[in-house]
NUROSE-633195 format. One record per residue (C-alpha): y, z, x; residue number from 1. Coordinates in nm, 3 decimals, always signed. Example, Ala and Ser with C-alpha at 12.3 -4.5 7.8 and 13.67 -1.06 7.14 Angstrom:
<node Y="-0.450" Z="+0.780" X="+1.230" vopa="1"/>
<node Y="-0.106" Z="+0.714" X="+1.367" vopa="2"/>
***
This chain:
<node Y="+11.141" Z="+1.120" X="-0.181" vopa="1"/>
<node Y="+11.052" Z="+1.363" X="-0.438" vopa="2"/>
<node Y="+10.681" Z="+1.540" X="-0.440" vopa="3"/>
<node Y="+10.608" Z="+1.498" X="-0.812" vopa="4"/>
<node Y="+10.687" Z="+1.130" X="-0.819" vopa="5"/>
<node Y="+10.477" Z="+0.805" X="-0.760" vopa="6"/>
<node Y="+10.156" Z="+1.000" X="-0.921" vopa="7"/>
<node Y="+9.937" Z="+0.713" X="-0.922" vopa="8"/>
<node Y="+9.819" Z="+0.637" X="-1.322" vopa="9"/>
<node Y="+9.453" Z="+0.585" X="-1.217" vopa="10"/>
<node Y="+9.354" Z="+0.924" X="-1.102" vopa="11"/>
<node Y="+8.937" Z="+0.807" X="-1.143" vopa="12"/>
<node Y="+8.945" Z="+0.948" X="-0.737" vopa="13"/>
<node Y="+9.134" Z="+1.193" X="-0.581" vopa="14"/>
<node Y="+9.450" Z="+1.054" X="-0.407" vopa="15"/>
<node Y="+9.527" Z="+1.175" X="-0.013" vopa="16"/>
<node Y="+9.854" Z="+1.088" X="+0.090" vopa="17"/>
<node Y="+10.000" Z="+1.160" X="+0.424" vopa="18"/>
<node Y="+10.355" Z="+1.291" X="+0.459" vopa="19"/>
<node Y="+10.375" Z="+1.392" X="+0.792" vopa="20"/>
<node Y="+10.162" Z="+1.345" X="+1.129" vopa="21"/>
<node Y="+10.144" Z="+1.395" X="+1.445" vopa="22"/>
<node Y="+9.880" Z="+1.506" X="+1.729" vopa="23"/>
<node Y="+9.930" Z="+1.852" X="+1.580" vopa="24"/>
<node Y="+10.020" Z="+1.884" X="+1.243" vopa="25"/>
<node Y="+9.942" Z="+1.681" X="+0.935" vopa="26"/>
<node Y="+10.140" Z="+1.751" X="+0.608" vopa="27"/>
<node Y="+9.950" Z="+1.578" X="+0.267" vopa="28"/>
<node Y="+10.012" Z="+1.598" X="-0.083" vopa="29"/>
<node Y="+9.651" Z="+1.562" X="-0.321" vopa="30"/>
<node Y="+9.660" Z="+1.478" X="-0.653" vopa="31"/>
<node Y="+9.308" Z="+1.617" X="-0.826" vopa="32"/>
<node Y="+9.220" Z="+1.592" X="-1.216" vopa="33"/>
<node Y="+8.899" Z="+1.730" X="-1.270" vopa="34"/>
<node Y="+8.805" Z="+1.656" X="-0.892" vopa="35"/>
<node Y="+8.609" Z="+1.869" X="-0.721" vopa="36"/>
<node Y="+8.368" Z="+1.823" X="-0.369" vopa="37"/>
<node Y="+8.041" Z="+1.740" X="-0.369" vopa="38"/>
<node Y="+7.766" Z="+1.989" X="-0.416" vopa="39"/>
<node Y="+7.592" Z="+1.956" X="-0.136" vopa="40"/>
<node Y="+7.800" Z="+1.997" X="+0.183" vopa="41"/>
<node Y="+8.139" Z="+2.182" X="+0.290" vopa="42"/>
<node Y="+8.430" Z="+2.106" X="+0.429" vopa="43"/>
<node Y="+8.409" Z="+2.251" X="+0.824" vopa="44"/>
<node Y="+8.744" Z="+2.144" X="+0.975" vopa="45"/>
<node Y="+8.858" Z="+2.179" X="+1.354" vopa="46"/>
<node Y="+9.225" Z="+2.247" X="+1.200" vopa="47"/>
<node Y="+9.368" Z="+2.530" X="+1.011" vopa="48"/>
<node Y="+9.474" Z="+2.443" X="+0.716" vopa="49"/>
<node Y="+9.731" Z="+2.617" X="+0.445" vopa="50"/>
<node Y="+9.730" Z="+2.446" X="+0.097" vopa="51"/>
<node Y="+9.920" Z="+2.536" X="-0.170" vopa="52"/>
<node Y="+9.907" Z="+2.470" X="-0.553" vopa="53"/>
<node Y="+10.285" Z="+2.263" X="-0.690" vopa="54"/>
<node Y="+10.147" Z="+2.203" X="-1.008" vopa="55"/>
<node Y="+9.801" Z="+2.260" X="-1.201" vopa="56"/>
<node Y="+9.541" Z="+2.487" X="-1.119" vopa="57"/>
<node Y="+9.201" Z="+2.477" X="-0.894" vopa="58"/>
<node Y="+8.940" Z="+2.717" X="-0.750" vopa="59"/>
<node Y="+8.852" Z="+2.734" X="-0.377" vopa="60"/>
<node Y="+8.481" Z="+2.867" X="-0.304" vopa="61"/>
<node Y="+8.382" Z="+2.956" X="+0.062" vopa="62"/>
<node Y="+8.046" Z="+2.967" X="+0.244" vopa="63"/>
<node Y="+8.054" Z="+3.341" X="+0.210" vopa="64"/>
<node Y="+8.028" Z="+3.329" X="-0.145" vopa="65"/>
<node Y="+8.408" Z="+3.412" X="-0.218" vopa="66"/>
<node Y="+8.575" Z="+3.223" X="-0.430" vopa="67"/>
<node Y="+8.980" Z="+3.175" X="-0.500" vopa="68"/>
<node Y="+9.157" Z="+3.078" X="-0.812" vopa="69"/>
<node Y="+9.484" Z="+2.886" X="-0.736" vopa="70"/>
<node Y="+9.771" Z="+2.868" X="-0.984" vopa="71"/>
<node Y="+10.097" Z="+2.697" X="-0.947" vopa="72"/>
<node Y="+10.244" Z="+2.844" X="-0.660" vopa="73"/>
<node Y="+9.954" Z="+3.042" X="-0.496" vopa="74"/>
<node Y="+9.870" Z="+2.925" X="-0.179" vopa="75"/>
<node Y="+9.615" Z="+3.044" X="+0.128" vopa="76"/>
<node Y="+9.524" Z="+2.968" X="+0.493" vopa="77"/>
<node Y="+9.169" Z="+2.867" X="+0.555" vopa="78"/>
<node Y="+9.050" Z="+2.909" X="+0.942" vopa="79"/>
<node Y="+8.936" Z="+2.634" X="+1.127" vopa="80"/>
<node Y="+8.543" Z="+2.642" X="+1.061" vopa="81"/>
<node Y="+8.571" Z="+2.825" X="+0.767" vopa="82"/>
<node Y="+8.348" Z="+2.604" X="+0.587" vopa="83"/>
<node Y="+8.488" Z="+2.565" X="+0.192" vopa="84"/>
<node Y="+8.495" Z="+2.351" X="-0.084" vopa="85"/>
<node Y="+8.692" Z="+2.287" X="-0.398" vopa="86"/>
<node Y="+8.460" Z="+2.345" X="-0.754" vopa="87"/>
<node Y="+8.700" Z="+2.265" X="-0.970" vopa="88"/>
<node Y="+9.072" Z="+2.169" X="-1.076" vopa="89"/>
<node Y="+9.176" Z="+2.122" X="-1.435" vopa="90"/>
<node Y="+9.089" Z="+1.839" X="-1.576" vopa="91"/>
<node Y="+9.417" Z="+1.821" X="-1.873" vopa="92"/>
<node Y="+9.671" Z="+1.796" X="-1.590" vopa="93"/>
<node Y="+9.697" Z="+1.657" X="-1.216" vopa="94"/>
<node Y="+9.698" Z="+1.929" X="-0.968" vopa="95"/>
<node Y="+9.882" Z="+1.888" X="-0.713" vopa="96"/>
<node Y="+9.856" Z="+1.985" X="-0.379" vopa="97"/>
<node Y="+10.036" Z="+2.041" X="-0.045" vopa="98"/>
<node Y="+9.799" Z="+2.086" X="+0.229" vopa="99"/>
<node Y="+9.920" Z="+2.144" X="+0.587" vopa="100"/>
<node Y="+9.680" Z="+2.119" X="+0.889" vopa="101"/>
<node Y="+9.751" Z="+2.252" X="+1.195" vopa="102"/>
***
């Protein structure tokens, strides 16, 4: 198996794909182009979770008004209940994504 492969050629959704799970962890890769969360709403998770960028780019905002950019490479750890979103990821090239919840 090889992380960059199998990129599905209809990316008109975002594509979740579970690696790994168990009752405590889950390992996904996400392929995003030009995804990004709704408007309304966040993302308020009972897991950590640490997600890092393999390829592309994307920016992370939080409910305290901070905001991350991601490049390939960068990565962070968002608290459980740290309620987030994603508001954009490029929309030239897939982004891809390793996220692990714990």
């Amino acid at each position: 198996m090889n992380i960059f492969n199998a990129i599905p050629d209809d990316l008109s959704a975002e594509v979740f794909e579970n690696i790994v799970e168990n009752k405590n962890i889950k390992i996904e890769r996400i392929v995003s182009k030009g995804h990004s969360s709704p408007d309304s709403g966040w993302y308020d998770q009972e897991q950590n979770e640490w997600v890092m960028i393999l390829k592309g780019k994307a920016i992370l905002s939080f409910d305290n008004k901070s905001s991350v950019t991601l490049e390939e490479g960068d990565y962070v750890t968002i608290p459980a209940h740290q309620k987030h979103k994603v508001t954009w990821t490029s929309p030239d090239t897939e982004t891809i994504w390793l996220a692990v919840h714990y």
